[in-house]
N, C-alpha and C positions, 0 to 999 in steps of 0.2 A: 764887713769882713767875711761873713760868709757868702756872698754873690762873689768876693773876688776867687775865694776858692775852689766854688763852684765851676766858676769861668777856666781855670787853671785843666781842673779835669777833662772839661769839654772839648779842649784844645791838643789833645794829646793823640798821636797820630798813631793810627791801626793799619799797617802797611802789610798784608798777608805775603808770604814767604819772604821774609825780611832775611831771618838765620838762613835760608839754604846758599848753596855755594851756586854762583852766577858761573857758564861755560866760557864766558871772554876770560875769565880768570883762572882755567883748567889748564894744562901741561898739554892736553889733547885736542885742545881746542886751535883749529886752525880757519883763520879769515877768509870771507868768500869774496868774490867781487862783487856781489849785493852785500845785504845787510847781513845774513844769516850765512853762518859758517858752518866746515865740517867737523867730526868728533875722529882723529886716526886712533881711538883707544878703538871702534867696533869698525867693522867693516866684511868687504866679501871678496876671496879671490875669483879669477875667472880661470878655470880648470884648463882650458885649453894658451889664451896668451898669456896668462899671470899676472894678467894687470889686477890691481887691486880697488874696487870703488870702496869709498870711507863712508862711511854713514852719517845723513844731516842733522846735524844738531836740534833740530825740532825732534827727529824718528826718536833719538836715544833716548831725549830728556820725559818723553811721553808713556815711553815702552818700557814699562815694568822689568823686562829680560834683560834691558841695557843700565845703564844708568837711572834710569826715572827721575822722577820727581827729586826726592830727595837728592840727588847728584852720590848716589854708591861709591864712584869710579874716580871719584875726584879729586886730584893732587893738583897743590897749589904751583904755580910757576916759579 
């Protein structure tokens, strides 16, 4: 009885940032044609055409200023 209990614990999966919110599932989150997509919540205009480039979802989710880790900025779809 007690090996099967034992066994029970052993078995129990530790999947680090399990809670935090995933960017495929962000309001801001827009699809790349690779794997990795962009974030239109951060980004930078350019002063003279106005084009706007959007910030890659790796920079925000990394950079403490943006989003980070935790996902701050996050609204669900």
């Amino acid at each position: 009885m007690i090996s099967k209990v034992i066994d029970v614990f052993s078995k129990k999966q530790f999947i680090k940032n399990i809670m935090l919110p995933t960017c495929s599932e962000c309001l801001f989150y827009v699809p790349g044609k690779i794997k990795m997509g962009i974030c239109s919540k951060f980004g930078q205009k350019d002063l003279i055409t106005g084009k706007i480039t959007y910030a890659n979802v790796l920079v925000t989710r990394f950079d403490e200023n943006t989003c980070g880790p935790k996902g701050v900025y996050f609204e669900k779809r």
